[in-house]
Structure formats: C-alpha cells, structure tokens
C-alpha positions as CSV (number, residue, x, y, z in Angstrom):
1,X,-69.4,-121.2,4.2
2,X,-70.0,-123.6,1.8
3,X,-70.4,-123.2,-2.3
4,X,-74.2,-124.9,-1.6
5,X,-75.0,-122.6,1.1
6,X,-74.1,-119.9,-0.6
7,X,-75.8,-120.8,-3.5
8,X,-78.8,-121.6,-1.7
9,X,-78.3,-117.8,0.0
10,X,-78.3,-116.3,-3.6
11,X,-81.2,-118.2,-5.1
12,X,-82.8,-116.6,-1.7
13,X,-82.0,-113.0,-2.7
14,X,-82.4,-113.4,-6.3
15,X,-86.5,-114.4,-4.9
16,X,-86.5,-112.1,-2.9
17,X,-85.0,-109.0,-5.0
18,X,-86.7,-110.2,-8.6
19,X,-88.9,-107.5,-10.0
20,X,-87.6,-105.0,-7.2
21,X,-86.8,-101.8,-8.6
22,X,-86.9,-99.1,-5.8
23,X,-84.6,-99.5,-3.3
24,X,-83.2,-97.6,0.0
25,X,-79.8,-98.6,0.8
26,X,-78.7,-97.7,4.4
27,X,-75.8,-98.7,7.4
28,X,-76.4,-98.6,10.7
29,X,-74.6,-99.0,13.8
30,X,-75.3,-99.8,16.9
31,X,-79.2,-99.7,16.8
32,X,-81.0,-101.4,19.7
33,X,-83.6,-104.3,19.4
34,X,-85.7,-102.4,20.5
35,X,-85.8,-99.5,18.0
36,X,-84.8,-101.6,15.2
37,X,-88.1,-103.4,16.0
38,X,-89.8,-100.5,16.0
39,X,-88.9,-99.4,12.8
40,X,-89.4,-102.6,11.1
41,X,-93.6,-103.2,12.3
42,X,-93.8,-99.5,11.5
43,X,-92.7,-100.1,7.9
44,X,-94.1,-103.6,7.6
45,X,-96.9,-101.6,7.7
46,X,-96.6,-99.8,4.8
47,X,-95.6,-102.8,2.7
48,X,-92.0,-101.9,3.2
49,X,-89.0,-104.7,4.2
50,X,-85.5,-104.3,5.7
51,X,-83.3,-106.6,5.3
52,X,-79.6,-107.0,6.2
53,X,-77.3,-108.8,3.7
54,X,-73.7,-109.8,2.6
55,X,-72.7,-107.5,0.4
56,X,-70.6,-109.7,-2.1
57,X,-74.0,-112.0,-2.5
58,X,-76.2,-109.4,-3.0
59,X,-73.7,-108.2,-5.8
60,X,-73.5,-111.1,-7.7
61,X,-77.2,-111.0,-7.6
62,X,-77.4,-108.1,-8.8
63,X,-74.8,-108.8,-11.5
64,X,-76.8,-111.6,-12.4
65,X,-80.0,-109.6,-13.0
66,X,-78.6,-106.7,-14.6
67,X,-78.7,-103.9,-11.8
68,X,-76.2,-101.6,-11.2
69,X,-75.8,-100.3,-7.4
70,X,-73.4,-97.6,-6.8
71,X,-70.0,-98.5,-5.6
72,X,-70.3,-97.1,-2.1
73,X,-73.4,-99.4,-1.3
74,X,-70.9,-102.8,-0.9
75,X,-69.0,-101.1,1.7
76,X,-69.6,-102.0,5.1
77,X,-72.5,-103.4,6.6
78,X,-75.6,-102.5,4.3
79,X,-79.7,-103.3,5.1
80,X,-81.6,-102.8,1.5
81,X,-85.3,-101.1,2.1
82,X,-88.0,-102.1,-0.5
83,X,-92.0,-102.0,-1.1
84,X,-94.3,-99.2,-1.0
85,X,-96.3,-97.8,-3.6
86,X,-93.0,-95.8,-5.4
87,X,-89.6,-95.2,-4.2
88,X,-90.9,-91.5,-2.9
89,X,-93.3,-93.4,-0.7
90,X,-90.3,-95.7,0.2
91,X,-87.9,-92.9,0.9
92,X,-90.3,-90.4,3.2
93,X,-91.3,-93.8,5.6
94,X,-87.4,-94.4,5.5
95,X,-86.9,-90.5,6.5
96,X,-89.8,-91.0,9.1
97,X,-89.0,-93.8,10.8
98,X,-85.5,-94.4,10.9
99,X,-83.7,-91.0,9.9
100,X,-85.7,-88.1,11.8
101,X,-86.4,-90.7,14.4
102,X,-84.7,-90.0,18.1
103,X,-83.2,-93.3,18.9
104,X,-81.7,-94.4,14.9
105,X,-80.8,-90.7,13.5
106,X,-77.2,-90.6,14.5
107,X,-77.3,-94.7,14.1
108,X,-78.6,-94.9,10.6
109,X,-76.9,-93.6,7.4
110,X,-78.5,-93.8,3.7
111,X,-76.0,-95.0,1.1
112,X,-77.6,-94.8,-1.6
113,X,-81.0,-95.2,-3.5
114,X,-82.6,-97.1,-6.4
115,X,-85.0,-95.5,-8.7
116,X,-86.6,-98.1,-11.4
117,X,-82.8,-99.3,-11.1
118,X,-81.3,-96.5,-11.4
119,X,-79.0,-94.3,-8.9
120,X,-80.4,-91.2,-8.0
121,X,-79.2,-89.0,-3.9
122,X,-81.9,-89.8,-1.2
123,X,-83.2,-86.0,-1.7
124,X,-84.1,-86.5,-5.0
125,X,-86.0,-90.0,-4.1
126,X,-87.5,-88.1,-1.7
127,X,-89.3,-85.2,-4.4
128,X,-89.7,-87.6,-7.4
129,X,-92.8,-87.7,-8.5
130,X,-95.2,-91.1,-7.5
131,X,-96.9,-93.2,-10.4
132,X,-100.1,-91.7,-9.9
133,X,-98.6,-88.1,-9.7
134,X,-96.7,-88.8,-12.7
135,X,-99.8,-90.2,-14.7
136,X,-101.9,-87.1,-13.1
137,X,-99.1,-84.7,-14.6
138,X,-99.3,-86.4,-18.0
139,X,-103.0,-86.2,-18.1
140,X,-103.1,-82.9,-17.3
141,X,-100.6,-82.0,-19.8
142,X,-102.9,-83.3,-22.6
143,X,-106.4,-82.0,-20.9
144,X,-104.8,-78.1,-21.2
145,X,-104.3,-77.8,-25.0
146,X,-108.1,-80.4,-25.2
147,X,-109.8,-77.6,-23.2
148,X,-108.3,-74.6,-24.7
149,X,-109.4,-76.1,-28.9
150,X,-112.8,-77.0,-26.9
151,X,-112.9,-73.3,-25.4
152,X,-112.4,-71.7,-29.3
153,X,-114.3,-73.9,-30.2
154,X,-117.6,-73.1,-27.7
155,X,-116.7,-69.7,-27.2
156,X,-118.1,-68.3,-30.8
157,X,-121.2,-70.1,-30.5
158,X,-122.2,-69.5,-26.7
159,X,-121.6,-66.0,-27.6
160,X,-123.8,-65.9,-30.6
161,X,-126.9,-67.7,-28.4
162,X,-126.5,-65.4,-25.7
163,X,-127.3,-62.5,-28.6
164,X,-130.1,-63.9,-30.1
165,X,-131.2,-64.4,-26.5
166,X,-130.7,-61.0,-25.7
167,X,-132.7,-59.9,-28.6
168,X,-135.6,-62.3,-27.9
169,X,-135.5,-60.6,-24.3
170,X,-135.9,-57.3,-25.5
171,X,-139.5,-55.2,-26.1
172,X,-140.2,-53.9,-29.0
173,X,-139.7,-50.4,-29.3
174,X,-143.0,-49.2,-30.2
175,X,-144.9,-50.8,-27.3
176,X,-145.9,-49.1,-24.1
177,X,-146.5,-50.9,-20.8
178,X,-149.8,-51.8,-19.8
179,X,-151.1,-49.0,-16.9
C-alpha cells in the first residue's frame, strides 16, 4: 500500500472518528453475512456504526488526536462501535445485538471500551450513568437541600394559619345552639 493511500485511509478515519468519544471496541471471528448484517441495520438504527479497521492506522489516528486506547485493542482484528445517545446506550445495543445474540456470542469478543476517551471494562460502560441521568442526579442533588430550607421555611407559618383557622372555626363558649 502506498504512503498516499494510506494517507488518504487516515484523513478517512481521522473524519470519521473526530469528536467521537464513546467507543466499543470488539473482535470477531467467523461471523456470517448474514448475522453480521443483521447486527449492523439493527444498530444503524439506533444511530450506532461498526466499522472494521487496520489497527496501526487507527493508532496513529488516534495518536494524532490525543486518545489513548488500551494496549490490547491493536491486537488482532478489531471493529470500533460508535453513536448513540451515551456510551451506556452504545454498550447495552452492543450486549443486545451482537453479545447475547445466538448466532455472534461465541463469535464476538469486547476488547475494550471508551468513555469520553477514557478506558473503563465493558460492565462498567454498561451501568454508567447516561447524560440525562447524570444531569437528573445533579439536579436532584441541589432540589433536596432547596426543598428542605423551603420546608423550614413554610412549615412555621402554615402551622400558625392553620391555628388562627382553627380558632376562627370554633363557637364561642357562651352560645347555645339554636332548637
């Protein structure tokens, strides 16, 4: 292969990887057409690729934009999984459809994942929280001190109207009921 092709193969990848921060890295071994197609329109689906790719491109790629991929990924043959919504999303459709699925779960291996660019085992992709999940954690975390101040706050006051209601409920003493 030529220095231009290859050139021309990187300038591909670095397209086609720029921005990408979650990633799925997996092997596989003698999948058939037909279940790798399969897998692939029931990902493209979800807004997630596979792509196959020569490991000592993709590294210098990777070099070139500052990711760091654990050693074990450039071994062998390796297909990179990206899209979705967050690299939880990424990893359960990758569980779905290629690791619990009949035909490619002896076939297909998971070497390694990318979270925001940074290495983390395929069971911990698959629990981390999701960017809404995360932002839903944080607001929560501020909205339980905001409602217990607003609770001390209400709480004296609702307790001194429901008194003076109380006592503008009540009869006077003195007064008998009409017969």
């Amino acid at each position: 292969m030529s220095k231009a092709v290859k050139q021309m193969q990187m300038d591909a990848l670095a397209r086609e990887f720029g921005g990408v921060r979650d990633m799925v890295f997996l092997t596989a071994t003698g999948v058939d057409a037909q279940a790798d197609n399969t897998a692939r329109l029931g990902l493209r689906k979800k807004n997630i690729r596979l792509q196959m790719v020569k490991n000592s491109l993709l590294r210098r790629v990777f070099a070139a934009a500052g990711v760091t991929a654990p050693e074990n990924v450039w071994a062998g043959t390796t297909i990179v999984a990206w899209g979705g919504d967050s690299v939880k999303g990424l990893s359960r459709e990758v569980d779905a459809l290629l690791l619990r699925n009949e035909k490619t779960k002896t076939k297909v291996k998971v070497k390694s994942v990318l979270a925001d660019g940074q290495p983390v085992t395929f069971q911990q992709a698959l629990t981390m929280p999701t960017r809404l999940e995360a932002i839903g954690e944080i607001v929560a975390a501020f909205m339980g001190p905001a409602n217990a101040i607003a609770g001390c706050l209400s709480g004296p006051g609702s307790q001194i109207a429901a008194q003076i209601q109380t006592i503008a409920e009540r009869k006077p003493e003195g007064e008998t009921p009409a017969a």
